[in-house]
Backbone as CSV, one residue per row, in Angstrom:
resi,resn,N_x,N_y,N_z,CA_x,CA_y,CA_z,C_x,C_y,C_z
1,UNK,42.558,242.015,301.082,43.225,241.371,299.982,43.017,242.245,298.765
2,UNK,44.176,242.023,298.009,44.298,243.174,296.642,44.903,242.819,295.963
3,UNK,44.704,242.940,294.706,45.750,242.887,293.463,46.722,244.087,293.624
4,UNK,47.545,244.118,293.056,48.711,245.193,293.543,49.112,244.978,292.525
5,UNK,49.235,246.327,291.595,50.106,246.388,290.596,50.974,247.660,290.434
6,UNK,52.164,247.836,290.305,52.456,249.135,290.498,53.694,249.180,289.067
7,UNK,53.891,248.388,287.984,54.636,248.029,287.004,55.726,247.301,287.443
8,UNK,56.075,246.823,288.734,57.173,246.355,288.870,56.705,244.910,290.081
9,UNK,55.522,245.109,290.329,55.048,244.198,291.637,53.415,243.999,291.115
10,UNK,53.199,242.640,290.320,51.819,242.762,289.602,51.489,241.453,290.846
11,UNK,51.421,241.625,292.200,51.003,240.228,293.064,49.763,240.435,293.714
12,UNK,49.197,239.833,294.417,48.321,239.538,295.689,48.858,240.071,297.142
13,UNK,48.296,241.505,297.273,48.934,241.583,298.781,47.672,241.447,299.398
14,UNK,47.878,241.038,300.758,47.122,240.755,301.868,47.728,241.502,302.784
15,UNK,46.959,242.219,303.788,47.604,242.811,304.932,46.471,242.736,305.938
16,UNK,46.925,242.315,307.153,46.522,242.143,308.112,46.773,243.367,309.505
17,UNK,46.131,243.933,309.822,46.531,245.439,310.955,45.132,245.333,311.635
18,UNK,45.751,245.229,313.296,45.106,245.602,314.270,46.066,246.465,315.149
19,UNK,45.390,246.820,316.341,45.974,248.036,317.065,47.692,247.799,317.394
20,UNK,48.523,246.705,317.463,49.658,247.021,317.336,50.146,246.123,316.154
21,UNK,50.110,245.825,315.808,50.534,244.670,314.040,50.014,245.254,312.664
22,UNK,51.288,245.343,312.174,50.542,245.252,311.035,51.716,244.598,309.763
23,UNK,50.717,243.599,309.853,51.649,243.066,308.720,51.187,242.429,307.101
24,UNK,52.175,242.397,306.121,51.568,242.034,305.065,52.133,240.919,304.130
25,UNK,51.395,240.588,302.970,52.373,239.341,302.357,51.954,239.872,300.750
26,UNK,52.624,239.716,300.021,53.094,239.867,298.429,53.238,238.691,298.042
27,UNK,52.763,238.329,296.894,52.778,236.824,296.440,53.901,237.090,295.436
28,UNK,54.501,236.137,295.198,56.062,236.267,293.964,55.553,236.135,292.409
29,UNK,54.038,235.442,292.621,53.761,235.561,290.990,53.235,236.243,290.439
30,UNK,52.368,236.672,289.433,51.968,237.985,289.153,50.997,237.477,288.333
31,UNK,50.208,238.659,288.364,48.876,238.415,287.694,47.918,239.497,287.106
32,UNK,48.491,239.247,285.746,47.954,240.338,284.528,47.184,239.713,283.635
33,UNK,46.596,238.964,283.655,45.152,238.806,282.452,44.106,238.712,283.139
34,UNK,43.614,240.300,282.575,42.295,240.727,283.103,41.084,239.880,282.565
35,UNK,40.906,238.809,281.731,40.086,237.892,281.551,39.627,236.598,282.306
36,UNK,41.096,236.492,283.067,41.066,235.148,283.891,40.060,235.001,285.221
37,UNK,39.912,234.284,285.648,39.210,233.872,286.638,39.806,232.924,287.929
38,UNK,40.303,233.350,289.142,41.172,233.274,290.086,40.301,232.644,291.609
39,UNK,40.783,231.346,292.030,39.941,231.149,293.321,41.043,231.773,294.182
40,UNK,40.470,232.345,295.276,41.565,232.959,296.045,41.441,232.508,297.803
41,UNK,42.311,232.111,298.241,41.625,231.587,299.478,42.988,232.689,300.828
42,UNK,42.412,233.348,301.531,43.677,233.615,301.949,43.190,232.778,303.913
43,UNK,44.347,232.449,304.536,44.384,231.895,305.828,45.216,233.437,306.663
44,UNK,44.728,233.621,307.711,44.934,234.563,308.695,45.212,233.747,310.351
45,UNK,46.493,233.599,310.564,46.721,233.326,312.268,46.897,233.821,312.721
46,UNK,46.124,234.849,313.964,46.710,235.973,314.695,47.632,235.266,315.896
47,UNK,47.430,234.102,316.187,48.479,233.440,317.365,49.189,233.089,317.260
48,UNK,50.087,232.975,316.244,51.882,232.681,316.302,52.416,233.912,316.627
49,UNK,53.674,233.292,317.279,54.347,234.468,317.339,55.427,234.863,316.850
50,UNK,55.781,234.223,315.640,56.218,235.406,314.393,55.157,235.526,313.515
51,UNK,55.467,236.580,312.813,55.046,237.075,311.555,55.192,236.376,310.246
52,UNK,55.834,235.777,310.414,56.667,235.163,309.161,55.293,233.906,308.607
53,UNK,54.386,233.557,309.208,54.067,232.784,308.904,52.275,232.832,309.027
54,UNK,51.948,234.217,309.390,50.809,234.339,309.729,50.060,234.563,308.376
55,UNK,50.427,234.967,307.456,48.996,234.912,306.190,49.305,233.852,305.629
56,UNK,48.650,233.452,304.938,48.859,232.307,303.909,47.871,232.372,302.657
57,UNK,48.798,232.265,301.839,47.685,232.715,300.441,47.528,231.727,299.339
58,UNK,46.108,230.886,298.861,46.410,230.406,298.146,45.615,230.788,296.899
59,UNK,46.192,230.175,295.591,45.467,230.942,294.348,45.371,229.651,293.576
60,UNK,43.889,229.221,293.519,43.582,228.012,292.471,44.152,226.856,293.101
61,UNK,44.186,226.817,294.555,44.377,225.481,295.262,45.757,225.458,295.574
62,UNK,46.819,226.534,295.021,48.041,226.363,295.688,48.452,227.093,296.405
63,UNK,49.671,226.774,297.250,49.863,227.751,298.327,50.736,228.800,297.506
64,UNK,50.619,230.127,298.147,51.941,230.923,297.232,53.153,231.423,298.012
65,UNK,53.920,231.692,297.280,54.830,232.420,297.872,55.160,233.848,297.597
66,UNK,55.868,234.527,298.199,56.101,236.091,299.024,56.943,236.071,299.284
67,UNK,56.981,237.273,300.416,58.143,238.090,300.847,56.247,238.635,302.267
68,UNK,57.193,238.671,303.014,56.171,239.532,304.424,57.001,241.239,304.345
């Protein structure tokens, strides 16, 4: 898990990679005040079988949303 900022994508990526997967999630909100204080909880399912639904990220008790 990471803050990711690159001036155009200030989110939470998570990426998950083992020997054939690798996948990741970008949260849609962004997060630039370096003062704040963030609970971060992320959920990992390696047994579904899509992708679409395997991280789950939440920030301060809510779930977020992305793009995989």
């Amino acid at each position: 898990m990471a803050f990711r900022g690159d001036g155009n994508i200030d989110g939470i990526r998570v990426q998950q990679q083992d020997s054939t997967n690798n996948n990741h999630f970008t949260t849609s909100a962004v997060y630039r005040d370096p003062n704040a204080w963030y609970h971060l909880v992320m959920a990992v399912d390696t047994t579904l079988a899509t992708s679409s639904d395997r991280i789950k990220v939440y920030v301060n008790g809510e779930l977020q949303s992305g793009s995989y």
